[in-house]
C-alpha positions in Angstrom: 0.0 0.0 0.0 3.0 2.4 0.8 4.4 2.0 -3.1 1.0 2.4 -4.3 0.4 5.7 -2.4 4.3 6.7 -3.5 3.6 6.0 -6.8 0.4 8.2 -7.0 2.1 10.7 -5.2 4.9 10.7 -7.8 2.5 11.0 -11.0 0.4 14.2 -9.0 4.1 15.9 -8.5 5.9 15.2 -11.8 3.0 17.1 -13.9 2.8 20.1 -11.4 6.2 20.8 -11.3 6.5 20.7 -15.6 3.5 23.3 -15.5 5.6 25.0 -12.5 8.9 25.0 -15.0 7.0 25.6 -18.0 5.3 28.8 -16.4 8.4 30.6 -15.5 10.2 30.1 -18.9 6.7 32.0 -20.0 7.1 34.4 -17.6 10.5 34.8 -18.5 10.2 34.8 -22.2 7.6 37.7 -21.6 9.5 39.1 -19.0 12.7 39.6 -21.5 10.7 41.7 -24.1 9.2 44.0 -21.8 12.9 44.9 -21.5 13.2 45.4 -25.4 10.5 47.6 -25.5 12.1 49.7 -22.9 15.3 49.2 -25.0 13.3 50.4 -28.0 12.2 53.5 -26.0 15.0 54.6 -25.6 17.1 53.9 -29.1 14.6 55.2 -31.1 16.2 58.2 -30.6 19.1 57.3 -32.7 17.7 56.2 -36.1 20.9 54.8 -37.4 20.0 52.1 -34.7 16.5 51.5 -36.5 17.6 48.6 -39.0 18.6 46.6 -36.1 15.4 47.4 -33.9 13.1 46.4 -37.2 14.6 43.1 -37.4 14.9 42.5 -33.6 11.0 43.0 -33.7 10.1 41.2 -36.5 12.0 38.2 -34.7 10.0 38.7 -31.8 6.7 38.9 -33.7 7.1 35.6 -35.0 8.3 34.1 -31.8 5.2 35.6 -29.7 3.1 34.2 -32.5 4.6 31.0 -32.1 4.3 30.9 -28.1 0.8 31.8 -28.4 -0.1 29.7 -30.6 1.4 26.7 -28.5 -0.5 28.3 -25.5 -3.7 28.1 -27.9 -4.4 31.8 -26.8 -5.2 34.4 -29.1 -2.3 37.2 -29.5 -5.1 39.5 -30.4 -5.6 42.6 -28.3 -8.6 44.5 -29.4 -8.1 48.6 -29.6 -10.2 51.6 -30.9 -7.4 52.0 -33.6 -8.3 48.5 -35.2 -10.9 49.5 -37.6 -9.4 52.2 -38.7 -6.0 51.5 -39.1 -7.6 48.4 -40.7 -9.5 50.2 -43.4 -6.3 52.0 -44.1 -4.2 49.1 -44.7 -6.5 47.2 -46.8 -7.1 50.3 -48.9 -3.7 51.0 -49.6 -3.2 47.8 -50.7 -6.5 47.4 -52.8 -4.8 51.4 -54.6 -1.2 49.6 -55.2 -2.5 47.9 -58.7 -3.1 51.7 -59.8 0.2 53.3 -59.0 2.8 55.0 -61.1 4.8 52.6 -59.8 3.7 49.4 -58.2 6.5 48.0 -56.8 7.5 51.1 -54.7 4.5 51.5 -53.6 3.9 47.7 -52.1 7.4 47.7 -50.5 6.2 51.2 -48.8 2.9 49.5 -47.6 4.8 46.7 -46.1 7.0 49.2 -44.3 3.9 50.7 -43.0 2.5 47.3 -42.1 5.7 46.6 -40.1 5.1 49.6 -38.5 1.9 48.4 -37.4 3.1 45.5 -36.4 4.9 47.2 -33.9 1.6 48.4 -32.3 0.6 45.1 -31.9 3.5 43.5 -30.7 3.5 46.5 -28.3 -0.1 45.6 -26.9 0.6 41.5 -26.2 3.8 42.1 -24.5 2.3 44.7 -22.0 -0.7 42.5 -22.0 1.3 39.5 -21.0 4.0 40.8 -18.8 3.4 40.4 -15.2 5.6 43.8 -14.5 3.2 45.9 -13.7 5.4 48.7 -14.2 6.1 48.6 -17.3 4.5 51.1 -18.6 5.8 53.3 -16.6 9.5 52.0 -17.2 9.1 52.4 -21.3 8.1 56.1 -21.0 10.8 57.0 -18.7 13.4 55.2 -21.1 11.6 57.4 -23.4 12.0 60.6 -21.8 15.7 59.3 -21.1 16.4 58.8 -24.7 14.7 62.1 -25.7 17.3 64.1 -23.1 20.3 62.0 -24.2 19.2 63.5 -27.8 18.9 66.7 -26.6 22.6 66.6 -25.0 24.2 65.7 -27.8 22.1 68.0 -30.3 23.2 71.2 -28.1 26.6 70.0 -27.7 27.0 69.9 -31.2 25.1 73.0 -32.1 27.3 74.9 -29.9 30.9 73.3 -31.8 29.3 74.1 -35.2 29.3 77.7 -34.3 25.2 77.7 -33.7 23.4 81.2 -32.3 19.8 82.6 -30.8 20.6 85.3 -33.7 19.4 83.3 -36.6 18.9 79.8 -37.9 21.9 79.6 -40.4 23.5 76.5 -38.1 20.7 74.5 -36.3 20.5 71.8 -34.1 20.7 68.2 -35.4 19.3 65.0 -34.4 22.1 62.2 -33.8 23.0 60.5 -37.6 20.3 62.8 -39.0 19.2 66.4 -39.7 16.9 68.9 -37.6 13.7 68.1 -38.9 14.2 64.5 -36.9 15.4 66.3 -33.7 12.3 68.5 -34.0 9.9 65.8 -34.3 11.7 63.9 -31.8 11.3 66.7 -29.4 7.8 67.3 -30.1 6.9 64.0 -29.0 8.8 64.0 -26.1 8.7 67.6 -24.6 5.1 66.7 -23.3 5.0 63.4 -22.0 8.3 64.7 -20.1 5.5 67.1 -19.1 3.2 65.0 -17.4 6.0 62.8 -15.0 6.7 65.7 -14.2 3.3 66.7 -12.8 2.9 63.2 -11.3 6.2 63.1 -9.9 6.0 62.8 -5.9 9.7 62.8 -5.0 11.8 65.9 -4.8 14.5 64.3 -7.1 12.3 62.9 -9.4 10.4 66.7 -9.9 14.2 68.1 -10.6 15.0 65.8 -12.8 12.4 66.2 -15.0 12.6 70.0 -14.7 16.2 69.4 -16.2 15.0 67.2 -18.9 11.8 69.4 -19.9 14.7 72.0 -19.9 17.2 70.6 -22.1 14.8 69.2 -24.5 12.7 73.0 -25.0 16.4 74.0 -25.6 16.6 71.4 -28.8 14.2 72.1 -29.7 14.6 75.8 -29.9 17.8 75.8 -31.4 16.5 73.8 -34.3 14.8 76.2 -35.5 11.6 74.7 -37.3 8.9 76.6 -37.4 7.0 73.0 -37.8 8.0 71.9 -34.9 7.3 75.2 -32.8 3.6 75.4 -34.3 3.1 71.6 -33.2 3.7 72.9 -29.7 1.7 76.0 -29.9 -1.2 73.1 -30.9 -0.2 71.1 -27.7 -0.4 74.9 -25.7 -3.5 75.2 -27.3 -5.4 72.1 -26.2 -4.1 72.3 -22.7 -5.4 75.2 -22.4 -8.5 74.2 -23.8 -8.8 71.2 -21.3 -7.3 72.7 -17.7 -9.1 76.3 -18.4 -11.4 76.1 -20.6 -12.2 79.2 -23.4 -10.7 82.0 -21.3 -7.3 80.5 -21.2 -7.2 79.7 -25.0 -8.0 83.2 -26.0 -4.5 83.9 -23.4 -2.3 81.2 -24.6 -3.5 82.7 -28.4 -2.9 85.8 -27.5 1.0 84.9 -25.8 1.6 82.9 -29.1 0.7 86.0 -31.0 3.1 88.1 -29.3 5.8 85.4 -29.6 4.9 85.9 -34.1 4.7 89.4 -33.3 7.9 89.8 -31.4 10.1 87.5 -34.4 8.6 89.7 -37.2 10.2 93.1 -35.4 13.4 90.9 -34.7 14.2 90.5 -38.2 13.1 94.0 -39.2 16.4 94.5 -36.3 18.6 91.9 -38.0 17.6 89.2 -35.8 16.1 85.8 -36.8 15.9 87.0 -40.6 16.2 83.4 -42.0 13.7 82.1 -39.5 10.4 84.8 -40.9 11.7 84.0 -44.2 8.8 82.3 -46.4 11.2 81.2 -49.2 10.1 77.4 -47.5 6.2 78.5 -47.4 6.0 79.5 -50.8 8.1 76.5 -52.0 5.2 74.0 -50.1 2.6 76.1 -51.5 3.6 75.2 -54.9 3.9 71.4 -54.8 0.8 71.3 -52.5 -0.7 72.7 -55.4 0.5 70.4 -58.1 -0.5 67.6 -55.4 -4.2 68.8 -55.0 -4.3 69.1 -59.0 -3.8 65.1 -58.9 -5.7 64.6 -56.0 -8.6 66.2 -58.4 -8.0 63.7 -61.2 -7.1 61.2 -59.2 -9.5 61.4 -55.9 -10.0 57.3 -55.6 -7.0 55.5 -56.3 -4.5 58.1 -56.4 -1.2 57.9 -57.8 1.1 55.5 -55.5 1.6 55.2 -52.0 4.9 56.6 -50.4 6.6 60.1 -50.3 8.5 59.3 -53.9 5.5 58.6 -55.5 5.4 62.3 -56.3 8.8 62.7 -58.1 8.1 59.3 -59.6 4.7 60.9 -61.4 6.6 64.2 -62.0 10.6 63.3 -62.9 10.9 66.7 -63.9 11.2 67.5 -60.3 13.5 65.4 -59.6 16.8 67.3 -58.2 18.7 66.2 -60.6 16.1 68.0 -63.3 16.3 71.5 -61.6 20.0 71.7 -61.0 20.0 74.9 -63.4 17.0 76.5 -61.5 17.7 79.2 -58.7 17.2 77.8 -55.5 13.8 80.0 -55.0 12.1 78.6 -58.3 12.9 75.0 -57.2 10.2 72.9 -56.5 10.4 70.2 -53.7 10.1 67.0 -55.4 7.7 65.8 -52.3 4.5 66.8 -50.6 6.0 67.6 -47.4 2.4 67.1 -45.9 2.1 63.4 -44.7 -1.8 64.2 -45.1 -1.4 65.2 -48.6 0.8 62.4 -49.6 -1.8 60.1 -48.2 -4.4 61.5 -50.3 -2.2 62.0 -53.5 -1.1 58.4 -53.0 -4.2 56.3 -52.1 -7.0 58.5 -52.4 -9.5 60.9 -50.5 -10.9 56.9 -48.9 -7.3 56.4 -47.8 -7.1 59.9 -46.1 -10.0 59.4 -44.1 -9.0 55.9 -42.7 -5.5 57.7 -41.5 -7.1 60.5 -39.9 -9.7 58.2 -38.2 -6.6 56.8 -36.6 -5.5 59.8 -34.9 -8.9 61.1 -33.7 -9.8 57.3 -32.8 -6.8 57.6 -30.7 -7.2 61.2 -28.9 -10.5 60.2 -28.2 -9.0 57.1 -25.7 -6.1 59.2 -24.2 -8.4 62.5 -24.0 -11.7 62.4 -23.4 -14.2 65.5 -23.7 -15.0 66.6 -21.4 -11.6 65.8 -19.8 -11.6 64.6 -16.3 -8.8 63.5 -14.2 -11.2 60.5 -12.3 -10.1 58.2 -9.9 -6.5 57.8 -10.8 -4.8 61.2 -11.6 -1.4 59.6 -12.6 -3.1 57.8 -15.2 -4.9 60.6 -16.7 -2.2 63.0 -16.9 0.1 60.2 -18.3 -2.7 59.7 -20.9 -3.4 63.5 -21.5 0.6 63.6 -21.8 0.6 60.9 -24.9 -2.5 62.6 -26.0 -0.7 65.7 -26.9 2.4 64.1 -28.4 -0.2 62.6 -30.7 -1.3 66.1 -31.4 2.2 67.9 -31.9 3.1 64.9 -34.3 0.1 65.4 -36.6 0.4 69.1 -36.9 4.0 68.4 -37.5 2.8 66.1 -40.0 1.3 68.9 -41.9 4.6 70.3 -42.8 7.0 67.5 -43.4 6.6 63.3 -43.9 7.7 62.2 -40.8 5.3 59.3 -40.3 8.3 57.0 -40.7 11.2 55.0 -39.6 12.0 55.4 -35.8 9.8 57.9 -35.5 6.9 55.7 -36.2 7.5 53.1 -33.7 7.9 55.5 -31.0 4.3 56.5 -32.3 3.0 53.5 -32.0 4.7 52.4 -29.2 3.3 55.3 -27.5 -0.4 54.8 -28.6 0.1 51.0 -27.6 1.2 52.4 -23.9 -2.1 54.8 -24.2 -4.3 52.0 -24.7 -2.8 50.0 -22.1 -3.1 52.4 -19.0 -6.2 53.6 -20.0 -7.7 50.3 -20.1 -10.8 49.2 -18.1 -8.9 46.5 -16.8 -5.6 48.3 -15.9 -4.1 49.9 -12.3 -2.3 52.0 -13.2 1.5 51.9 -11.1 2.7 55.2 -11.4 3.2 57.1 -8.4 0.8 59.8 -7.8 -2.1 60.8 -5.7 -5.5 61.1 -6.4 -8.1 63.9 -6.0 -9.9 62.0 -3.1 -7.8 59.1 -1.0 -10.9 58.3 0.6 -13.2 57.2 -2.7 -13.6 53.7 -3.0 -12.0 51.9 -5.6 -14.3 50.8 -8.3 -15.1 46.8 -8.9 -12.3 44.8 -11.5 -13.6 46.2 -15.0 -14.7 49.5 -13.9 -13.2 52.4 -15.7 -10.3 54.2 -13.8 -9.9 56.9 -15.9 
């Protein structure tokens, strides 16, 4: 009786401690990309590092697949953004038959699919990891790569010879130029913002006073105009949401001042090259060649991606307009990621896109905005909610939807959707407006 209770005892424990083995290598395996993605937080900053981040994902795509699929669990994580940013794909796709040339425009789709995929990746891995900070540990790697960039982009403005009297050296990003280290800082300057606000410790509060500082200063010195409009949009809708009408009409009217005071500047010899609309007038010309096929072409368009343009019109192209003066040039791109949407896919295609942005706002900022039961997760969210902002309006000047600077996009929207989910307590430190409200039931809203 003794060998028979042994041996029973032996099958019950053999099982249970395979499932015990066999749930820490899951944790484990879950574990170590949580620690990519704050790796990818942080390198994204540096874009000659992107080509190595792409394929490190697209390795760890397949291999979550794979897991889940041995799991028998669904890798799926339903998000407002699905339908849209379905639509969009599909359409693009269904357009690429119809484009100048097809085979440029596929291999851009499939860029912007493994941009995507990044989104998703993004959602199963904080889904699945059981650090509950992690959120909270991506964005400040993210904050700590955006003030690394900022280091280096002063340091080396500085050596170059760069000035506050005009733009003739700016501020470049690391491996790249200053529309990068613009948009970079764009993103950045406001969810640096909100730890701020949230931040309960002393140090902590300094330290992101030092950031937020070092980062305005990049972002001043780059001088894009772009860039500095983004924020006044961000400025705008903070106002709009902490204050209400009467504080819009005075961030408007500071913002006015700030135009007003550049325009006497230059009329001193200050900032000349800065007021200068040589770049205006140059956008304002393609944009209008770009409408002008948008009219013929309001379905299908003409081929997705931003070379789609010089591909339709090789008279454009630089090497074409080497014997032009520099003023009757015309950019041979839309410089509008909006524009080149529509130009490329079609008016259908344009809509999709900007139902991903407003499907987006409308998760990490909801109107009326209220702070609710857990202010560090609403500010957090209001925080990616206006880097979402600045990056479309920077959008409207320049095609930076792209490389490194879209996974940080949607690494940031996956991080949204996460801490703003019905399901999700939120870990970052932070108090609420009343310690003594109950907590609501598992499920219940907390933001």
């Amino acid at each position: 009786m003794n060998i028979t209770t042994s041996s029973s005892a032996h099958s019950l424990v053999g099982p249970a401690q395979a499932s015990d083995r066999y749930g820490s290598a899951r944790a484990l395996f879950w574990g170590l990309q949580g620690y990519v993605m704050v790796a990818l937080a942080c390198s994204s900053f540096f874009p000659l590092l992107f080509r190595y981040q792409e394929h490190t994902i697209i390795i760890l795509i397949v291999l979550s697949l794979g897991v889940c699929a041995g799991e028998r669990t669904s890798p799926w994580v339903r998000t407002p953004l699905d339908l849209p940013l379905w639509c969009f794909m599909i359409w693009v796709l269904c357009t690429v038959p119809f484009a100048t040339d097809p085979a440029y425009s596929f291999a851009e789709w499939k860029k912007f699919v493994a941009q995507a995929g990044v989104f998703y990746w993004s959602l199963l891995v904080l889904a699945r990891c059981r650090h509950e900070r992690l959120p909270q540990l991506v964005i400040q790697a993210f904050v700590i790569g955006a003030a690394l960039l900022a280091c280096y982009a002063l340091v080396e403005f500085f050596q170059r010879g760069g000035t506050w009297r005009d733009r003739f050296i700016r501020a470049h990003a690391f491996g790249s130029d200053y529309n990068w280290l613009s948009t970079y800082m764009v993103v950045a300057i406001p969810v640096a913002g909100s730890l701020l606000v949230i931040g309960r410790l002393a140090w902590s509060r300094v330290a992101q006073a030092l950031v937020l500082g070092i980062t305005g200063a990049a972002q001043l010195f780059s001088y894009t105009r772009g860039g500095w409009l983004g924020h006044a949009a961000q400025g705008v809708t903070l106002a709009l949401m902490i204050g209400g009408r009467r504080l819009v009409l005075g961030v408007l009217g500071l913002l006015a001042m700030i135009g007003a005071g550049l325009v006497v500047a230059s009329h001193s010899g200050f900032q000349t090259d800065t007021v200068d609309v040589k770049t205006v007038d140059t956008r304002l010309m393609v944009w209008t060649i770009g409408l002008g096929e948008v009219a013929t072409h309001p379905v299908t368009g003409i081929g997705f991606g931003n070379n789609s343009f010089v591909k339709r019109f090789p008279e454009y192209s630089v090497e074409k307009q080497e014997h032009l003066p520099v003023r009757d040039r015309i950019i041979p791109a839309m410089h509008n990621t909006f524009l080149m949407v529509t130009l490329g896919s079609g008016i259908p295609a344009l809509l999709s896109f900007a139902w991903i942005f407003v499907a987006l706002l409308r998760r990490l900022i909801p109107i009326p905005w209220t702070i609710g039961r857990d202010r560090a997760t609403a500010v957090l969210a209001a925080g990616i909610g206006l880097a979402v902002i600045g990056f479309a309006v920077r959008n409207l000047f320049d095609y930076m939807f792209m490389g490194s600077l879209a996974h940080l996009f949607w690494l940031l929207a996956a991080v949204g959707i996460t801490v703003t989910g019905p399901s999700h307590l939120s870990s970052v430190p932070g108090p609420t407006l009343d310690e003594n409200q109950p907590v609501p039931a598992e499920g219940q809203t907390s933001a």
